[in-house]
FIDO-819974 format. One record per residue: x, y, z of N, C-alpha, C in turn; residue in three letters. Coordinates in pm, whole numbers, padded with zeros to 5 digits, always signed. Layout:
N
XYZXYZXYZala ...
//
This chain:
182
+11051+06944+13812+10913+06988+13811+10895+07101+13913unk +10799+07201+13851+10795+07265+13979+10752+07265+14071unk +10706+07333+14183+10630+07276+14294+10491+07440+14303unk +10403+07368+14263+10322+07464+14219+10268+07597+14333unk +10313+07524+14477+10285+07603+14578+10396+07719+14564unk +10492+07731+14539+10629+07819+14548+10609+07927+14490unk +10703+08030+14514+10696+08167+14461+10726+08137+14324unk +10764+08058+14235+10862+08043+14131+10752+07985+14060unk +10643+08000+14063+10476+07943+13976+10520+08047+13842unk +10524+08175+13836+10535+08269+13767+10653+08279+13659unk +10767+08167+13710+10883+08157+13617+10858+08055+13536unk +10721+07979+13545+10702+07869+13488+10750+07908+13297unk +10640+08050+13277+10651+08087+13175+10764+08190+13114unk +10872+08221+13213+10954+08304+13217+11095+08298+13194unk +11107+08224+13052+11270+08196+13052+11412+08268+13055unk +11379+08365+13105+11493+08494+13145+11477+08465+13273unk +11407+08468+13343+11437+08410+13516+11446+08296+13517unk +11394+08180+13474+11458+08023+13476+11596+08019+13449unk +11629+08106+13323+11788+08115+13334+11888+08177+13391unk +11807+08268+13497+11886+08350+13573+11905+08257+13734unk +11794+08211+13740+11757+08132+13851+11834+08023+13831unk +11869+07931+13731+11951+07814+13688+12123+07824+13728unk +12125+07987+13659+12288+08031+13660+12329+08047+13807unk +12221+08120+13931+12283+08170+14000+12330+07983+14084unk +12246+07904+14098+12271+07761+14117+12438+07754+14106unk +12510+07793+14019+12657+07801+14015+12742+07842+14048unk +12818+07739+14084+12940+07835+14282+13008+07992+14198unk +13004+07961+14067+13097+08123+14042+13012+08211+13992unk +12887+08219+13976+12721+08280+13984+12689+08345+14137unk +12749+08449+14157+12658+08514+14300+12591+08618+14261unk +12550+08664+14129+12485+08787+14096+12447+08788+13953unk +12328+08810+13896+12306+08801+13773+12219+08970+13761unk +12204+09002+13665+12172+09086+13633+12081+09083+13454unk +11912+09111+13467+11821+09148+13399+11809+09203+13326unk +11808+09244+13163+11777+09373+13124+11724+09357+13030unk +11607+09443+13027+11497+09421+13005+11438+09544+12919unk +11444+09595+12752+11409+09654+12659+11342+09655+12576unk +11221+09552+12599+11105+09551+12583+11001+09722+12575unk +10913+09740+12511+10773+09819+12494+10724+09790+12656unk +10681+09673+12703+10609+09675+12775+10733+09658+12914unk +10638+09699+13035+10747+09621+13151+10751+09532+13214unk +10871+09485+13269+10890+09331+13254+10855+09350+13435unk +10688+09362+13422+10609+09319+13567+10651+09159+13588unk +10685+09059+13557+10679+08929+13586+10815+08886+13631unk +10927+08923+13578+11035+08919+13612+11089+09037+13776unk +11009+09117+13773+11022+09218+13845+11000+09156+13987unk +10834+09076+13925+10788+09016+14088+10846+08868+14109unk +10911+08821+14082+11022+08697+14094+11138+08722+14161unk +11183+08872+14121+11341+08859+14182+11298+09022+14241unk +11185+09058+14338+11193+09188+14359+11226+09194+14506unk +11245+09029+14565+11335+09036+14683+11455+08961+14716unk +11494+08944+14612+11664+08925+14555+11772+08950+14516unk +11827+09040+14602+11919+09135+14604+12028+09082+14504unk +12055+08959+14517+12152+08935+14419+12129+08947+14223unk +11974+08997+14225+11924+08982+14093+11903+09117+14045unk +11997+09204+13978+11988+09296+13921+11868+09335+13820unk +11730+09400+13845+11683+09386+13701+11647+09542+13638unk +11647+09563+13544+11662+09659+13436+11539+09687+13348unk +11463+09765+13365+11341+09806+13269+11330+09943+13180unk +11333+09927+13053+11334+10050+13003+11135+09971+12925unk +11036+10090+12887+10952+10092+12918+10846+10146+12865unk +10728+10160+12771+10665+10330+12762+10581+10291+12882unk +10522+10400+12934+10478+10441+13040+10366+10567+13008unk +10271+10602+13063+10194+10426+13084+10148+10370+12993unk +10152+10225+12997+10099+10142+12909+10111+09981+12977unk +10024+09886+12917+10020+09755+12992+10153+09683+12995unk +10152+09681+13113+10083+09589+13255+10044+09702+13330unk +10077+09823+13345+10074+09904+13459+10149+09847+13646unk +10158+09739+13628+10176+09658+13754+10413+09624+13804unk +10396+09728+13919+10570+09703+13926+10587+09825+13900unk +10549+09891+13824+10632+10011+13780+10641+10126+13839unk +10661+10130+13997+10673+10217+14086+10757+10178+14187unk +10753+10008+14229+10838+09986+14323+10965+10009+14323unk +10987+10028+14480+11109+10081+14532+11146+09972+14576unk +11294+09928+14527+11358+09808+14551+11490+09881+14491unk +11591+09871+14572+11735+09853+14505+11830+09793+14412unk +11745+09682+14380+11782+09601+14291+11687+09590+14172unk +11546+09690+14136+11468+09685+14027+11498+09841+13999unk +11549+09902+13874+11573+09994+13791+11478+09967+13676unk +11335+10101+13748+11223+10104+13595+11273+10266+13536unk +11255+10234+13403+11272+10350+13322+11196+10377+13234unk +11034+10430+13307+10954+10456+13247+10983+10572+13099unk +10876+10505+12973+10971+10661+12857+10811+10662+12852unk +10791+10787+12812+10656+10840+12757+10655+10822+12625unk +10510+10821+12608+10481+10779+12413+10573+10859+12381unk +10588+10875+12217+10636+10931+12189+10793+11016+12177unk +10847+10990+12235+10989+11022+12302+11053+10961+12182unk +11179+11026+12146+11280+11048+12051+11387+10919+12119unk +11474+10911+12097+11590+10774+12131+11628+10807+12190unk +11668+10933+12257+11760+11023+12348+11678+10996+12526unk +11579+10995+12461+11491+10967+12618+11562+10795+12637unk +11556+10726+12564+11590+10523+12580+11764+10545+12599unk +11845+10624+12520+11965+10589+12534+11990+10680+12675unk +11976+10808+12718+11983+10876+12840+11943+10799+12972unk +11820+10704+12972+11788+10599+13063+11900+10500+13085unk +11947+10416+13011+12027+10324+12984+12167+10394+13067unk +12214+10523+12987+12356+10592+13058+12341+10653+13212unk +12258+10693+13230+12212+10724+13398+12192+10634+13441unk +12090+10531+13415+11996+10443+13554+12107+10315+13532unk +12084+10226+13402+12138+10104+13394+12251+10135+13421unk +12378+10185+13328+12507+10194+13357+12575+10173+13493unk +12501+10269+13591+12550+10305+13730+12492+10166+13822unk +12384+10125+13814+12344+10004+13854+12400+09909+13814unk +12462+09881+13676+12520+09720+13675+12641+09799+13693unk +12730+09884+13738+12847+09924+13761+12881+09856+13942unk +12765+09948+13991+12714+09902+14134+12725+09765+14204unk +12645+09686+14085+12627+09539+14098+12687+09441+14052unk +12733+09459+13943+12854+09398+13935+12846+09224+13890unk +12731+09246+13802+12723+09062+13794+12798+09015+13749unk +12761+08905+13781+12878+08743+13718+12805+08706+13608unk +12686+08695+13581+12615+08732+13425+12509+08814+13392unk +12474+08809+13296+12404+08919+13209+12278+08825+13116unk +12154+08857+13191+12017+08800+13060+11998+08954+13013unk +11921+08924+12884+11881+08993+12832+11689+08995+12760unk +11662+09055+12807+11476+09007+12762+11514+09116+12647unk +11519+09051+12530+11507+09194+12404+11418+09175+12335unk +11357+09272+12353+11204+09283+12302+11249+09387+12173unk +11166+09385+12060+11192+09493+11979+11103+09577+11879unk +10994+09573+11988+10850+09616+11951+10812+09754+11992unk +10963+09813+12070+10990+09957+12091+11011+10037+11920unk +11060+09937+11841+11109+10040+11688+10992+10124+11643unk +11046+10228+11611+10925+10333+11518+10822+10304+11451unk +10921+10157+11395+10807+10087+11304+10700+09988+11329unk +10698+09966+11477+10625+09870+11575+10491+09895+11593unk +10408+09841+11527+10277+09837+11530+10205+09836+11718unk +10314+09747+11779+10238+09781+11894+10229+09882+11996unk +10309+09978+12007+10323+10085+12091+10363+10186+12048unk +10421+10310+12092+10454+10467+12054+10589+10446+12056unk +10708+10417+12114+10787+10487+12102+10890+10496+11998unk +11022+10524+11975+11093+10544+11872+11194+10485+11827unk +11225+10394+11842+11395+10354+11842+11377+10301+11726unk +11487+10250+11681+11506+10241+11525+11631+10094+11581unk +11668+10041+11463+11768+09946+11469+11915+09978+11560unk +11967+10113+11493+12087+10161+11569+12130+10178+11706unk +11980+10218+11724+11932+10183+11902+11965+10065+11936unk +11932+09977+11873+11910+09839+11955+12060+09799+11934unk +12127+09858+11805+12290+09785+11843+12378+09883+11945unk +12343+10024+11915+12407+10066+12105+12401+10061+12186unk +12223+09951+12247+12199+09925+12386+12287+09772+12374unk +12309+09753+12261+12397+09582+12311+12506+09643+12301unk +12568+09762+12273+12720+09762+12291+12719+09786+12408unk +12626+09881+12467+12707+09900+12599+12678+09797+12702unk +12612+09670+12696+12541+09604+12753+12670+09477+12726unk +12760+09474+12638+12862+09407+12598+12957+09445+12687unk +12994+09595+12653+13024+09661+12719+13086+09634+12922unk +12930+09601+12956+12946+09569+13096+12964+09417+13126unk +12939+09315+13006+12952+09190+13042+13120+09183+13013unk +13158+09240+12917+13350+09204+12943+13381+09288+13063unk +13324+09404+13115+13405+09424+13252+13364+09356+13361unk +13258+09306+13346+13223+09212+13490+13175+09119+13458unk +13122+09011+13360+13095+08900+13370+13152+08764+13280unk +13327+08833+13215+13356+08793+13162+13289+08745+13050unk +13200+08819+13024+13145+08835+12864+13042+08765+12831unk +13008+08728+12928+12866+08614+12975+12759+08678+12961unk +12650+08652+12849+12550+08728+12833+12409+08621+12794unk +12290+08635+12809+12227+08523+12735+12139+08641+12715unk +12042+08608+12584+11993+08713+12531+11830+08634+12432unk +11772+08673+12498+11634+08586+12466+11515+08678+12397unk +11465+08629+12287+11405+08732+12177+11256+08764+12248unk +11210+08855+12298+11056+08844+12357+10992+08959+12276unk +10978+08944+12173+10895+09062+12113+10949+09144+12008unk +10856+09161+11904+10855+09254+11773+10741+09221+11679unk +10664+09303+11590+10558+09246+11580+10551+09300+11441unk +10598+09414+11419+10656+09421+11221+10782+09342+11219unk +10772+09229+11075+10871+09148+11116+10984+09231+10954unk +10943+09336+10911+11073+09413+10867+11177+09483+10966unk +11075+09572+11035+11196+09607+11164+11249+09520+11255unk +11194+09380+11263+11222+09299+11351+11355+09238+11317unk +11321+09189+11204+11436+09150+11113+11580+09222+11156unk +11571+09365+11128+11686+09432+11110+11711+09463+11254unk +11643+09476+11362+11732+09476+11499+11767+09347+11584unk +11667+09258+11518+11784+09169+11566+11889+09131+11481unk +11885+09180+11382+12032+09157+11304+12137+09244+11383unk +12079+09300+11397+12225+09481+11503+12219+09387+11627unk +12139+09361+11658+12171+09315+11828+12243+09196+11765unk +12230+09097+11743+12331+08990+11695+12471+09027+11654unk +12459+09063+11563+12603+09180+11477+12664+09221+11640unk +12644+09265+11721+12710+09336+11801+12745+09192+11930unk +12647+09142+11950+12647+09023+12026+12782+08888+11983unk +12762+08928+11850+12898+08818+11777+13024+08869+11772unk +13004+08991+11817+13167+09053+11778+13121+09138+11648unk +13071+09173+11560+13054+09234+11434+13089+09379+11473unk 
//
């Protein structure tokens, strides 16, 4: 149970930090690492582990748009990657190869969550930006990618969002497909 006074009130509803928070509990767990490709930014996860050096977290983003809240702090261990409406895939995959890459290179976890949201697609009723399915299976390759070089391939990957359930359908089929080995 939790203890409602604690900083950890906020993970109540937050099962990407309950499971990050669970894993690091484990003697061969000293570093987990967030990532977080969601439309919106992952303000809640941000303010849980934004003085936890061992907690890598990862925001790609449109900007601005709600929460507005997090998405400026300076912390070494929170990488936001605000994209503006509108922006082509090159803005989401260029974020990912600059900011994320070099940060989980940096950091080096022992595992890998994943908040995959997929309410970023073109076809996403809730926000502007652009990505399409193919997107979503090259942010899990390279996100595969970093879990066989550092976390022995340890990834957990939790569905938070899509809201046309045709495009929804088909990226999490690519993120799966790529997640299974496909």
């Amino acid at each position: 149970m939790l203890n409602t006074t604690s900083r950890w009130d906020s993970a109540f509803f937050n099962n990407v930090a309950i499971g990050a928070c669970h894993a690091l509990l484990h003697e061969d767990i000293q570093r987990v690492a967030v990532l977080d490709f969601d439309v919106h930014h992952c303000n809640g996860t941000v303010d849980i582990f934004k003085d936890r050096p061992e907690v890598l977290v990862c925001s790609t983003f449109q900007h601005p748009y709600y929460p507005e809240r997090y998405t400026t702090i300076d912390r070494p261990n929170i990488i936001n990657c605000p994209i503006p409406a509108h922006s082509d895939n090159s803005v989401f995959r260029e974020a990912i190869e600059k900011q994320w890459i070099p940060a989980l290179e940096a950091h080096k976890p022992d595992m890998i969550f994943i908040s995959a949201g997929f309410d970023a697609h073109k076809e996403d009723p809730m926000a502007d930006l652009n990505l399409d399915e193919e997107d979503y299976r090259w942010v899990t390759q390279q996100i595969m990618a970093m879990a066989n070089k550092h976390s022995q391939g340890r990834i957990v990957s939790v569905l938070e969002g899509g809201y046309n359930p045709v495009s929804l359908a088909f990226s999490v089929q690519a993120h799966l497909e790529v997640l299974a080995g496909f």
